[in-house]
Residue frames as qw, qx, qy, qz and C-alpha x, y, z in Angstrom:
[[0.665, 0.531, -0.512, 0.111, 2.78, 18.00, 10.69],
 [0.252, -0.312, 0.814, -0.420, 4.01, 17.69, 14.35],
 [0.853, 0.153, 0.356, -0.348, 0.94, 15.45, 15.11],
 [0.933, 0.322, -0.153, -0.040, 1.70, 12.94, 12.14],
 [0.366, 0.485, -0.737, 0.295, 5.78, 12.78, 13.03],
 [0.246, -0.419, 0.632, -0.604, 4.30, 11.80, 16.89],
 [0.278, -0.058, -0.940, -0.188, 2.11, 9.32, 15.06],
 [0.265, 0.377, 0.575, -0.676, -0.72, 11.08, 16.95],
 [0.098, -0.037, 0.541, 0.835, -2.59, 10.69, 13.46],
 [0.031, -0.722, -0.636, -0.272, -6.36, 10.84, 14.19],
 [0.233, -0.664, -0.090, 0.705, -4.95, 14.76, 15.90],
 [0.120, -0.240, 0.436, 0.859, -3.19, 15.45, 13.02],
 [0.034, 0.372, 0.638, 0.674, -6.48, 14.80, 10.75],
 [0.149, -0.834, -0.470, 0.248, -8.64, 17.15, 13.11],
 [0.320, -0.599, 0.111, 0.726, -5.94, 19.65, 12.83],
 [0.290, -0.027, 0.686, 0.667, -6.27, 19.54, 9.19],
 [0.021, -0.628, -0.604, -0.491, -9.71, 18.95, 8.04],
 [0.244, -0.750, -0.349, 0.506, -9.79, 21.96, 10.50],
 [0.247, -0.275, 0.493, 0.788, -7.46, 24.00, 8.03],
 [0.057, -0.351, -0.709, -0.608, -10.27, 23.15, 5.48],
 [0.052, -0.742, -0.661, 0.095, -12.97, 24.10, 7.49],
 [0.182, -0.819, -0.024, 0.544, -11.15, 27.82, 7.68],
 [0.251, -0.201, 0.506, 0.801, -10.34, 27.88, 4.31],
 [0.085, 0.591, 0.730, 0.334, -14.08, 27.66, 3.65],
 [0.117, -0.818, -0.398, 0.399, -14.89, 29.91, 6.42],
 [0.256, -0.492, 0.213, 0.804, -12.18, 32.46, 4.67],
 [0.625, 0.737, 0.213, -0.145, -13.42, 32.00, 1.29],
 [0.060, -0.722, 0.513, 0.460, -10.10, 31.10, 0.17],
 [0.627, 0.509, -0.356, -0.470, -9.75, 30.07, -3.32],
 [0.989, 0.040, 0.054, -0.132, -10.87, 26.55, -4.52],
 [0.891, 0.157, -0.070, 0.420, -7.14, 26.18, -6.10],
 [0.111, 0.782, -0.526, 0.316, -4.58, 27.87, -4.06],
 [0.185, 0.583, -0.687, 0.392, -1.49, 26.29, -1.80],
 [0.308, -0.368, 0.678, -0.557, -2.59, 26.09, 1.22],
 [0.795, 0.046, 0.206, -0.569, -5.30, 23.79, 0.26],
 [0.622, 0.612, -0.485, 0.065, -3.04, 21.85, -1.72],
 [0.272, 0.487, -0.700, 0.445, -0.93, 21.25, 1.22],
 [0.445, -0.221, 0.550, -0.671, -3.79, 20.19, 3.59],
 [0.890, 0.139, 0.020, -0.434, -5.24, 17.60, 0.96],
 [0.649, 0.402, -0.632, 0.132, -1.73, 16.19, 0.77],
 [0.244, 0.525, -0.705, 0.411, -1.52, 15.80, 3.93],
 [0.754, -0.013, 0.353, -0.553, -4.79, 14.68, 5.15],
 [0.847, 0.372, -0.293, -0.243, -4.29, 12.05, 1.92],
 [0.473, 0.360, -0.797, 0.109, -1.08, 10.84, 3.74],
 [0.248, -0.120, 0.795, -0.540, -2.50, 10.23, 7.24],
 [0.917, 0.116, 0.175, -0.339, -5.60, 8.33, 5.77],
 [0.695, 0.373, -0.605, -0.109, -3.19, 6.34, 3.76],
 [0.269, 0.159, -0.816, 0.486, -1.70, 5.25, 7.52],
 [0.489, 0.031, 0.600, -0.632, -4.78, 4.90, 9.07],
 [0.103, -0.055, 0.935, 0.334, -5.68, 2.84, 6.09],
 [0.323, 0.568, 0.633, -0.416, -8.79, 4.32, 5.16],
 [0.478, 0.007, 0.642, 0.599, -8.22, 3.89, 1.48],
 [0.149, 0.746, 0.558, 0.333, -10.90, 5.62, 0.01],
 [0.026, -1.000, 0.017, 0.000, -10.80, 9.49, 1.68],
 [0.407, -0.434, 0.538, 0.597, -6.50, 9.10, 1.11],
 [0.360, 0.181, 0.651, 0.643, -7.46, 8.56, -2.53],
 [0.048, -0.869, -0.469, 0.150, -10.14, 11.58, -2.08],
 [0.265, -0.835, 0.188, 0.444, -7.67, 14.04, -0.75],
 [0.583, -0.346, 0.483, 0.554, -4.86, 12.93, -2.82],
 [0.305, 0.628, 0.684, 0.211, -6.96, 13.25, -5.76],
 [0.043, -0.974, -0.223, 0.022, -8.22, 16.77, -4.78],
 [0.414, -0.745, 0.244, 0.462, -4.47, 17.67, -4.21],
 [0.371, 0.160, 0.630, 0.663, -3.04, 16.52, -7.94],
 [0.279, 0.702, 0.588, 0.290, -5.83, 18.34, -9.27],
 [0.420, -0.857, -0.029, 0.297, -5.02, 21.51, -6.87],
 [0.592, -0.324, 0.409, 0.615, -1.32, 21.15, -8.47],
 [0.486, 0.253, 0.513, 0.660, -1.81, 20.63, -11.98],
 [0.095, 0.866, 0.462, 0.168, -4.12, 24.09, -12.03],
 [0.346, -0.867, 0.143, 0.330, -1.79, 25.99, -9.95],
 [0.603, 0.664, -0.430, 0.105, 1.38, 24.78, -12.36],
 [0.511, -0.613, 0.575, -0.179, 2.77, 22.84, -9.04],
 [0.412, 0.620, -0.667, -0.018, 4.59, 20.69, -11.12],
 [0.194, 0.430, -0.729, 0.496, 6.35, 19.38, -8.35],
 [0.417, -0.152, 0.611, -0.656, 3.69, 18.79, -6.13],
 [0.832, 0.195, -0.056, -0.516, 1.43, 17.32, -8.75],
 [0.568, 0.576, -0.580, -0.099, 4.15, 14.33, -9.04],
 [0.056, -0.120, 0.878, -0.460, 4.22, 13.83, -5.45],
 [0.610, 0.034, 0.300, -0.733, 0.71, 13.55, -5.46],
 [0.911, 0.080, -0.142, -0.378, 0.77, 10.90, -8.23],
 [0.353, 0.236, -0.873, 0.239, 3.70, 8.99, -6.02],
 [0.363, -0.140, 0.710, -0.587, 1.09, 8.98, -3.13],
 [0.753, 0.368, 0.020, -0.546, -1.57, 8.08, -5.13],
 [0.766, 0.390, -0.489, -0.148, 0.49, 5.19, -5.87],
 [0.012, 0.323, -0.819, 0.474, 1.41, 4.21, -2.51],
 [0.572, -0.029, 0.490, -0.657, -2.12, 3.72, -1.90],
 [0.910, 0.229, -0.105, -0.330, -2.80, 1.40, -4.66],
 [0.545, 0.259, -0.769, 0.210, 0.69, -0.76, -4.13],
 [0.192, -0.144, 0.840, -0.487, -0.49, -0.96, -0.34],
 [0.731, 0.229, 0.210, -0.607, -4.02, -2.31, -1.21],
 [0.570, -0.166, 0.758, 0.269, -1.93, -4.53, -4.01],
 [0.585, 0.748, 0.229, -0.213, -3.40, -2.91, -6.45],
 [0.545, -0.494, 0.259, 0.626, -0.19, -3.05, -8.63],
 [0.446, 0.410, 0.490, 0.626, -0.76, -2.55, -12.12],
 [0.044, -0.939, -0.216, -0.265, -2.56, 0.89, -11.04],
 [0.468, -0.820, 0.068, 0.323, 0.23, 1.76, -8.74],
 [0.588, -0.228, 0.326, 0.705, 2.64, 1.79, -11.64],
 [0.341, 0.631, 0.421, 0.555, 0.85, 3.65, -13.92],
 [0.137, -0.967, -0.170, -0.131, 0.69, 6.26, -11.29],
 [0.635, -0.579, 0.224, 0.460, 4.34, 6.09, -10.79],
 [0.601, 0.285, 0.486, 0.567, 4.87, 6.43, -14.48],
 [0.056, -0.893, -0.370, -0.249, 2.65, 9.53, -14.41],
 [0.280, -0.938, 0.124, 0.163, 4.72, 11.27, -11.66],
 [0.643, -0.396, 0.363, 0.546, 7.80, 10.26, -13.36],
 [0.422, 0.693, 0.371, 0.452, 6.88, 11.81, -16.61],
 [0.279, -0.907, -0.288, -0.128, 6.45, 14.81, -14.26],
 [0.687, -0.681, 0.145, 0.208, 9.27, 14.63, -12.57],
 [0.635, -0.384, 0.269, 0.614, 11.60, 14.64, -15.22],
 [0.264, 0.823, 0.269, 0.426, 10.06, 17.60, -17.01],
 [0.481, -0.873, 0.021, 0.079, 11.59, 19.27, -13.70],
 [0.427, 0.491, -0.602, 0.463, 15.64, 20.69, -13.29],
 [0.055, 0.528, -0.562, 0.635, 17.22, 19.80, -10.83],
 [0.802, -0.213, 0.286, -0.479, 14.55, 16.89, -9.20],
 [0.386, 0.420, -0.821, -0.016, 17.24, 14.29, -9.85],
 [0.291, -0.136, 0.674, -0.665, 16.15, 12.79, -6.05],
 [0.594, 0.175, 0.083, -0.781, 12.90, 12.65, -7.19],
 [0.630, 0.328, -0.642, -0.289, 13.52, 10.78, -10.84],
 [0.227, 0.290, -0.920, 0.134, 15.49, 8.20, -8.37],
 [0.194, -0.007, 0.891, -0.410, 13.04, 7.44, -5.98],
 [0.833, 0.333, 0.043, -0.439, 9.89, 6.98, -8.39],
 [0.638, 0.338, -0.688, -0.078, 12.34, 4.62, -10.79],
 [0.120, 0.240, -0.881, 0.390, 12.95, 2.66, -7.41],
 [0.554, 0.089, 0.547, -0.621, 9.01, 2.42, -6.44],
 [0.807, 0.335, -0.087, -0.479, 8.41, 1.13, -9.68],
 [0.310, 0.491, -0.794, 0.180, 10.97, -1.27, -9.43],
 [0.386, -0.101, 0.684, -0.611, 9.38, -2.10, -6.09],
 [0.655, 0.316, 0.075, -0.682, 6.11, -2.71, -7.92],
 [0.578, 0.511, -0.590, -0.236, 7.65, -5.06, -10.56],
 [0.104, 0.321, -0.831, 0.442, 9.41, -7.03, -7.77],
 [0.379, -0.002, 0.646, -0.663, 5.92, -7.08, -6.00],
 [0.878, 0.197, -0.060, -0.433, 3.81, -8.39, -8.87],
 [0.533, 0.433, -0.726, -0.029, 6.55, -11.11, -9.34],
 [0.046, -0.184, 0.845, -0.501, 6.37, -12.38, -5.32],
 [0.671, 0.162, 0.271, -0.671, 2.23, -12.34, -5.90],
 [0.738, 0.371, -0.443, -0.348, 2.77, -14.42, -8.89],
 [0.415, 0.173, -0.845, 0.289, 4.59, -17.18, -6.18],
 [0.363, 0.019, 0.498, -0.788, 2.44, -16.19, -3.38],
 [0.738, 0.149, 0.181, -0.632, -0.48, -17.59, -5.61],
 [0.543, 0.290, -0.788, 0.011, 1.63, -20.65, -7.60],
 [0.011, 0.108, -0.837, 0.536, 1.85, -21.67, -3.23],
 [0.615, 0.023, 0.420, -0.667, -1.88, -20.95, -2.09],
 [0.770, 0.318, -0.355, -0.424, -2.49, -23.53, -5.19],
 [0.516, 0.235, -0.811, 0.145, -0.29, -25.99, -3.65],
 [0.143, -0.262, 0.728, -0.617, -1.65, -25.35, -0.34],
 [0.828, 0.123, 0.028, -0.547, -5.48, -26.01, -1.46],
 [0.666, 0.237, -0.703, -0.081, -3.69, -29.57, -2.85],
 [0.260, 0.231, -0.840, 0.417, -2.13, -30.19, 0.76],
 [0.459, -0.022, 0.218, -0.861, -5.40, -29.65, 2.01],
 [0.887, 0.075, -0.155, -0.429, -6.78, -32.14, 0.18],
 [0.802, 0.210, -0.556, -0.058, -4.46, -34.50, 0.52],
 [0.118, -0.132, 0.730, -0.660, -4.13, -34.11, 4.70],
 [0.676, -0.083, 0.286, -0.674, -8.10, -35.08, 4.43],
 [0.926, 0.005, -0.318, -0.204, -7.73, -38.07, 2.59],
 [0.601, 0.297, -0.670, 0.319, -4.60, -39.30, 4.30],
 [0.502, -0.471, 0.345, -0.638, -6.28, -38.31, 7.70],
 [0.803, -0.366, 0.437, -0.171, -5.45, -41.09, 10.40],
 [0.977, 0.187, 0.090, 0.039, -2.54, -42.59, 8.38],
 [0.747, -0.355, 0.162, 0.538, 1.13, -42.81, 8.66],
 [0.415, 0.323, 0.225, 0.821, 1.22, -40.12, 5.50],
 [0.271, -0.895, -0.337, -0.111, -1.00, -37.45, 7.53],
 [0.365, -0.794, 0.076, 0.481, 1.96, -35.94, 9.23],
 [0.624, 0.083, 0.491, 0.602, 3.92, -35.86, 6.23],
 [0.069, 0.729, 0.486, 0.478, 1.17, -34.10, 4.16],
 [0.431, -0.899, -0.066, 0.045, 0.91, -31.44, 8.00],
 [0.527, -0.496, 0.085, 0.685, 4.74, -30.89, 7.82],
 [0.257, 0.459, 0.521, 0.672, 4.36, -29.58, 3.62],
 [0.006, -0.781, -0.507, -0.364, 1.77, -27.64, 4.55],
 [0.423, -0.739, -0.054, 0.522, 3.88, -25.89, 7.77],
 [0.605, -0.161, 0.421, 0.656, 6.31, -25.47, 4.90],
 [0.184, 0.640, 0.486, 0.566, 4.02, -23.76, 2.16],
 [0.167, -0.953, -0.233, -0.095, 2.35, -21.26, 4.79],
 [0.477, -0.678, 0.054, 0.556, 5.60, -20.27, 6.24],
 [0.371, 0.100, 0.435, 0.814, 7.00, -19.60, 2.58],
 [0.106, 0.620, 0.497, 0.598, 3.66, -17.63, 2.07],
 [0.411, -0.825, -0.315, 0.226, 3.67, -15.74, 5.29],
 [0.528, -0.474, 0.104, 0.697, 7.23, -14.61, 4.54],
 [0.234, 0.301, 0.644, 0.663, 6.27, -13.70, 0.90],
 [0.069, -0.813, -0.498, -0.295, 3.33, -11.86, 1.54],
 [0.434, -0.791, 0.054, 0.428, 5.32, -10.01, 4.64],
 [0.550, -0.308, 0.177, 0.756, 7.75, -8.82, 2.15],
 [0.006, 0.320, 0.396, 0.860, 5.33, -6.76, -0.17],
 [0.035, 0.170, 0.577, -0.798, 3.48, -5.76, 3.07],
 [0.415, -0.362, -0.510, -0.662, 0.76, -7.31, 2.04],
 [0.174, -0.281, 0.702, -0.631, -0.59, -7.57, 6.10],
 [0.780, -0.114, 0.198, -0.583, -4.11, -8.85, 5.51],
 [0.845, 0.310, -0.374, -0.223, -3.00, -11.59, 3.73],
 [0.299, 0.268, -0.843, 0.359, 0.19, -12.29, 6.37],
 [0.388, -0.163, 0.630, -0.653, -2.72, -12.43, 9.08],
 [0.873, 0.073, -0.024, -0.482, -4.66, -14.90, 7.72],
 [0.868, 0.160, -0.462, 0.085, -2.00, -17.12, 6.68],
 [0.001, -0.564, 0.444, -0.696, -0.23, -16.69, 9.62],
 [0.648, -0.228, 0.173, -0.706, -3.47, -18.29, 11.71],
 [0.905, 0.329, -0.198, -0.181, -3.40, -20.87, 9.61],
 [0.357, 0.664, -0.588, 0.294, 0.32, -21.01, 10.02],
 [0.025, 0.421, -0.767, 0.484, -0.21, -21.79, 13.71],
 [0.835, -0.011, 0.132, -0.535, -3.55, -23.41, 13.91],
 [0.943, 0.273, -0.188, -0.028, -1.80, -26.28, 11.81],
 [0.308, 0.558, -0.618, 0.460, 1.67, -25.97, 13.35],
 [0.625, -0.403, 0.264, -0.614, -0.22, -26.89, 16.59],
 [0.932, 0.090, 0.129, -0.328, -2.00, -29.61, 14.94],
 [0.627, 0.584, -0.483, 0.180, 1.36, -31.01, 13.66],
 [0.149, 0.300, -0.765, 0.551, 2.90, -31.08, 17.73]]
């Protein structure tokens, strides 16, 4: 847990999938705690090292870990991570259904008010984010246009025109995509952004 606050996170998953390697050696039962607590946390440092698949492994292996034990509580966080990983990927309809899931969960719980709030506020997020995608692609549709119309108007008095639009679209879609951290998508356009901003001065 040190290791991941220091952001030392390919430590922190040695330190871990160590843990597992001594919970085999012990022969300690498939569904107790500790294991529980080592697939949640291995599941968040792949999620930040962005190695989507074994985060959605672990996390997996941890919900399941929960719901056997009666961890309630854990099994809810598990399906909020398990929904971080599909809203960072953009996967959004799955990330709400897994937010729905831990919020069922969550407010079978006393006293996990906290909780309630900050799932109702990711899924909120979520909403918000399928709504900026839905403009994010309305734009790329306008940009393919400016595209076309910067080649035909190439070498004519409406060429810059057509090269200032098009500064205009990518920046709106750079900022758009940067606000639902979608990154791959701000680095590409982004390239673009300045490849053609260039071409423009």
């Amino acid at each position: 847990m040190l290791e991941i606050e220091l952001d030392n996170l390919h430590e922190a998953r040695r330190i871990l999938t160590r843990g597992l390697e001594i919970c085999d050696e012990e022969e300690v039962a498939e569904f107790d705690a500790g294991r529980s607590r080592l697939h949640h946390n291995l599941g968040n440092v792949y999620t930040e090292l962005r190695l989507w698949d074994e985060a959605r492994k672990h996390i997996k292996r941890d919900i399941v870990i929960c719901n056997r034990i009666g961890h309630c509580q854990g099994e809810a966080k598990g399906y909020i991570n398990l929904g971080e990983v599909h809203y960072r990927t953009q996967r959004y309809e799955d990330a709400r259904a897994y937010y729905e899931k831990a919020l069922g969960l969550a407010k079978s719980l006393v006293d996990e008010d906290a909780l309630v709030k900050q799932i109702e506020q990711n899924i909120v997020t979520v909403k918000e984010a399928v709504k900026v995608m839905v403009d994010i692609t309305k734009e790329e549709q306008s940009l393919k246009k400016l595209k076309r119309d910067i080649a035909a108007a190439r070498g004519t008095s409406h060429e810059r025109k057509f090269l200032l639009q098009q500064n205009e679209v990518l920046e709106s879609l750079v900022e758009k995509a940067r606000t639902i951290s979608a990154w791959e998508k701000v680095c590409v356009l982004s390239s673009c952004f300045f490849f053609y901003h260039d071409s423009v001065n």
